[in-house]
N, C-alpha and C positions, 0 to 999 in steps of 0.2 A: 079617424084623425089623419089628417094630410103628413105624408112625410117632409123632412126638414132636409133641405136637400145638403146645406150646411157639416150637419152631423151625420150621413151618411157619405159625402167625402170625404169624410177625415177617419171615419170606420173602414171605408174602403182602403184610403192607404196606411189607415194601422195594419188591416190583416195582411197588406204588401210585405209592411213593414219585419210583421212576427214571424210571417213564412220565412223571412232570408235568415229569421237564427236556425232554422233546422239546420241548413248548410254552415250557415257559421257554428253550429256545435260541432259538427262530421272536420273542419280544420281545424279547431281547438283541438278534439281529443286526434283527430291525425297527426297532427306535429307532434302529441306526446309519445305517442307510441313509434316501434321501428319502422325504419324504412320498407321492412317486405309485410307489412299490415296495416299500409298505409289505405291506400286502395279499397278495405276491407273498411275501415272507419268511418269512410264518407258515405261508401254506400249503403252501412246500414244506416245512417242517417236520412240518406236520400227516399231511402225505400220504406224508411217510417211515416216520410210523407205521405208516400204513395198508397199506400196499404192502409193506415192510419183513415187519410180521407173517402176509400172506398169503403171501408168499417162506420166509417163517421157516418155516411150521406146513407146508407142501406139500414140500420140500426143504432148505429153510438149516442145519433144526436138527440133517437127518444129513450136510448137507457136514460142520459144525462138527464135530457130536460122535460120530458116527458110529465106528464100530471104525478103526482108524487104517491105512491104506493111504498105502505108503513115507512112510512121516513128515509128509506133505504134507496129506492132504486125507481123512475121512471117508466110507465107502463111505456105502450108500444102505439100510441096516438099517432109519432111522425114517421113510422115505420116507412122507410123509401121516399123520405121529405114530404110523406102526406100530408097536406096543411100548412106546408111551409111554402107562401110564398113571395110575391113582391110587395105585399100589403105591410104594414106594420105588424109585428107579433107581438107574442104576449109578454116576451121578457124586457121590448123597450116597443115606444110608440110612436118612437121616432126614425127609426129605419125599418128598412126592409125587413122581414123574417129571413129572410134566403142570406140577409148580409147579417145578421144575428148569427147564425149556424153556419156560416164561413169562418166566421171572426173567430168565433170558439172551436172550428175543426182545426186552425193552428196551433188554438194552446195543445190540442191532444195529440199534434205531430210533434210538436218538438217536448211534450214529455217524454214520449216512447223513445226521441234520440239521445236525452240525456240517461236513461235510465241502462243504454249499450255500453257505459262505464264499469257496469259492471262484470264486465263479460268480455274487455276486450284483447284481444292477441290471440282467442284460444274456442270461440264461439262457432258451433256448427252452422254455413248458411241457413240451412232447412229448419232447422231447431227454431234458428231464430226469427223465422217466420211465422212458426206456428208460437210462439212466444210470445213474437208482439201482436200478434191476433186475439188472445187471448186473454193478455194481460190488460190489455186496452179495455177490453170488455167487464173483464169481471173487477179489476182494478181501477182504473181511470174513470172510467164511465159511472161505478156507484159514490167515487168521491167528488167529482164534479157535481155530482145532483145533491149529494149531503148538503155541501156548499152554496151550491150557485144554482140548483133546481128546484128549491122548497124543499129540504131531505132534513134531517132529523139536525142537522149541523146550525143551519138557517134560522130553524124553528129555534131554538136553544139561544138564537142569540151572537154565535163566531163571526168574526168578521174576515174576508180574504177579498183586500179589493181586487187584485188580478191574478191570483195562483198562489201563495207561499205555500200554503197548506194540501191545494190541490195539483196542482205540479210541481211544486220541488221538495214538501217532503214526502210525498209518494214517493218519486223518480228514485232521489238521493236513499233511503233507506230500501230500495224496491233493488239498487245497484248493491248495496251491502249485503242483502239478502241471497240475491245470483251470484258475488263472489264468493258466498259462503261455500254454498252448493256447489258449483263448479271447480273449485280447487286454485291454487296458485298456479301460474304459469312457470313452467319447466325452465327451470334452473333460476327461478324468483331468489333473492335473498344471496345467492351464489355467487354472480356475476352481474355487474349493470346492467341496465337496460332504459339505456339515456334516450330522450327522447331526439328525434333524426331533423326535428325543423321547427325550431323555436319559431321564427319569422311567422310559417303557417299560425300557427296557435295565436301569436298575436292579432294577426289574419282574422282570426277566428273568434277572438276576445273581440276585437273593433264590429264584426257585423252583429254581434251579440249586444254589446251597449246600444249600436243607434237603433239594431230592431227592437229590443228593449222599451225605447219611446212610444212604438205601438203599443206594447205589450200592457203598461202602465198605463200611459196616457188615454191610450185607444178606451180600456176598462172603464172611460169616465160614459164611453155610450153616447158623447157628445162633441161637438167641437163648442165647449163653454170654461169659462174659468176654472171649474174642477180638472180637465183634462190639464190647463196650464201650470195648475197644482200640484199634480199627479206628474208632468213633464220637467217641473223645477225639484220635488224631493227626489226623483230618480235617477236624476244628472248628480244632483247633493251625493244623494249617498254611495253613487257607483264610485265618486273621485275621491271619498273620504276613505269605503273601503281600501281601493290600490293603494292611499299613502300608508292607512295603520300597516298595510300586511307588507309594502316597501320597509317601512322604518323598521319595526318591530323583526323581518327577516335579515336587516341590516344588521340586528346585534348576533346573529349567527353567523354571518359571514359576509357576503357582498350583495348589494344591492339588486337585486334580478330583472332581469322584465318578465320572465318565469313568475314572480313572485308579485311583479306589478298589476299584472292584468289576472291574476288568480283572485287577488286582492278586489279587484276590480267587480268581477265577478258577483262573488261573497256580493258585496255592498249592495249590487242591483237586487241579488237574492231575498237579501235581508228587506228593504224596504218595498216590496213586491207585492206583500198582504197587506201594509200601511198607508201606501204611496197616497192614495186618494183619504187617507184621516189626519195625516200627520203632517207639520209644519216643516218648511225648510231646514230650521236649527234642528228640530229633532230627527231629521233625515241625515244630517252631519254626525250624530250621536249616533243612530240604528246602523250609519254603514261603516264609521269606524269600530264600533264594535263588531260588530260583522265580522269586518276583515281581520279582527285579531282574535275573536273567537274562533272562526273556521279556519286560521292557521293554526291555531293550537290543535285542532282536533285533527289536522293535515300532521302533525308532530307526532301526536298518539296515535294515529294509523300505522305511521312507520315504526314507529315504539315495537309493536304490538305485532308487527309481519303480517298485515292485512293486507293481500295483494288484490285493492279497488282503489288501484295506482292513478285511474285518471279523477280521482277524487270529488265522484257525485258527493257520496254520502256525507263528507265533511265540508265540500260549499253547498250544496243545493238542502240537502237532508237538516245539515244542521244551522247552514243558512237560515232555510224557511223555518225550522223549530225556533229560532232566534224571531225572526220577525213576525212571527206571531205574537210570539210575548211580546215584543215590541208593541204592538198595534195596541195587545191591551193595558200598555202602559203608558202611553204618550198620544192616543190619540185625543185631539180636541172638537168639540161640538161647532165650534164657532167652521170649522172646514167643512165638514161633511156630517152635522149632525149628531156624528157619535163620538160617544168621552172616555178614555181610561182610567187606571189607577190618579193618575193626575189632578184628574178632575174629582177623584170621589168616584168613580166608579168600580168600584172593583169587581160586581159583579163582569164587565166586561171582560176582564182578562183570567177570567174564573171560564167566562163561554169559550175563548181562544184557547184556554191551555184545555181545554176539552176536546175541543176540535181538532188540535195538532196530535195533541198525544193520541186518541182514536184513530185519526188516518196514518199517523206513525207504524202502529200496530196491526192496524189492518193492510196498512201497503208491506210491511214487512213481512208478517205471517202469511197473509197467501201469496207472495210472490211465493214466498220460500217452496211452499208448497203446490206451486205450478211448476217452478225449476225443479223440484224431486219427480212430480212423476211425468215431464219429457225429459229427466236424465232416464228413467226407471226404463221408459220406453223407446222413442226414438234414438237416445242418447243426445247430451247437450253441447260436449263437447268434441274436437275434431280431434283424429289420432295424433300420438306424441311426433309422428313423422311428418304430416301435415302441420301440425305447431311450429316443427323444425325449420321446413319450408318456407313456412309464411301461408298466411290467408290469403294472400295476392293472387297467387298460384294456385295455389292447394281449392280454395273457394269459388273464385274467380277467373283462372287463368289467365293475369294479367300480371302484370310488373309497372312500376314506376318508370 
């Protein structure tokens, strides 16, 4: 089958698109943190790309997507992009394979950036190399193929049109997991630790929404209607999240742009695994509740003295736990074929809440269990003198 040259440039600049959130996560979570750990935020951002994509293109792409062995995990068919190449591939037949397994090595970069929330001010560089090598691997890579490879996820039924379930609640519970492990940051709870550049953050919310566009849109595999679908509930719901979690933060105090683009956030989060099943109107419902779900659970973090301050786990984690249920309650057949509670289907959002709660648990459980034993062994964290310092220096040897 001849490629559509069409749907291959709008795949190509969706994955322009998804690449610039890596960096726009590395200025999000850098304006929240201090000014001497600034430096330290972007670059592991930067270097999740980096690392990320050499994992991807050597291995990742055939754990992911590889022919499916017991439901779990992708044999080793593309091992070094064997078989992947300018021809159409198997997962669309309309682009390239090579632009297929580009598209998807961004979702797997900017997982591994958001999941540095949970670890940030106080993370070993070294550690956190062999960390995100690792965790890419035995984490990201068997929940992509559940999903999106023919894995046991697939089979069952869950629907994730472009990540909720395979990037943001891995990531998000994958960050509460490492800040469990790793400990609060020295003098957490004591003294503030205000964030040094709102501005940035905003910075970093704005290259997140428009790259977002790929992210959702890109997922439709096409430049067709569905992408336009997928491009109208993702803009819906990113602008309904910011007002719920504006308004709703307003009755606490003053209106934020902290609280604006956090809000923001949330919303894309939320309508991330629906974008391509669900209508406009119910993309206004998925991302206002969003926003005011994952403010509340940003309330009960700090309830509770949870120092996973730049707050994966409560937009991304419980984000996407949200818009899974979503998908299986509002999606409609007449969009993309498949129906939720709405329609009578309840088996739908019976296969979604299966699928989230599974990768919930399994990103939870063995991160945990890969940050015990590089604390056990290399050590995860950097000494309390270096903390004092800063990762700028201490890491890095650099300063703002």
């Amino acid at each position: 089958m001849a490629i559509d040259s069409g749907a291959t440039a709008w795949i190509l600049a969706s994955t322009a698109l998804v690449m610039i959130m890596t960096p726009g996560v590395g200025f999000f979570y850098g304006g929240l943190v201090r000014r001497k750990n600034f430096i330290s935020m972007i670059t592991l951002s930067f270097v999740a790309f980096a690392l990320v994509s050499i994992q991807w293109v050597l291995f990742g792409y055939s754990l992911a997507f590889g022919s499916d062995v017991g439901g779990f995990i992708g044999n080793l068919q593309y091992l070094g992009l064997n078989n992947v190449g300018m021809d159409p591939g198997l997962y669309s037949t309309a682009i390239p394979g090579l632009l297929y397994m580009v598209f998807q090595l961004v979702f797997a970069t900017v997982t591994m950036a958001i999941v540095t929330s949970g670890f940030a001010e106080r993370i070993k560089f070294s550690a956190y190399l062999v960390f995100a090598l690792v965790w890419t691997t035995i984490v990201y890579d068997p929940l992509a193929h559940w999903v999106w490879g023919g894995g046991w996820a697939a089979q069952f039924g869950a629907l994730d049109f472009a990540g909720g379930t395979v990037v943001h609640i891995s990531s998000g519970f994958a960050a509460l997991a490492l800040a469990l492990v790793i400990g609060k940051r020295i003098g957490f709870g004591t003294y503030a630790m205000e964030p040094h550049n709102i501005p940035l953050t905003i910075l970093g919310a704005a290259l997140l929404w428009f790259g977002w566009f790929g992210f959702n849109a890109g997922s439709a595999l096409g430049a067709n209607g569905l992408a336009a679908q997928a491009f109208v509930t993702t803009n819906t719901a990113a602008a309904a999240g910011a007002m719920a979690w504006l308004l709703i933060s307003w009755l606490h105090g003053k209106p934020s742009s902290l609280g604006f683009v956090s809000g923001a956030v949330a919303g894309l989060v939320a309508i991330t695994p629906g974008a391509g099943y669900v209508t406009p109107m119910a993309a206004l419902v998925i991302g206002a509740i969003g926003g005011a779900v994952c403010y509340g659970m940003l309330l009960f973090r700090i309830r509770k003295g949870l120092d996973e301050s730049l707050d994966a786990w409560a937009i991304h984690g419980i984000g996407g736990l949200w818009g899974a249920m979503a998908t299986g309650i509002f999606a409609v057949a007449a969009v993309n074929g498949a129906s939720g509670i709405l329609e009578g289907n309840v088996q739908q959002f019976i296969a979604n809440a299966t699928g989230a709660f599974a990768a919930l648990i399994y990103a939870f459980v063995v991160t945990y269990v890969i940050a015990v034993i590089i604390d056990k062994t290399i050590g995860l964290r950097v000494s309390e003198e270096e903390e004092y310092v800063g990762l700028d220096i201490s890491q890095h040897g650099e300063r703002c």
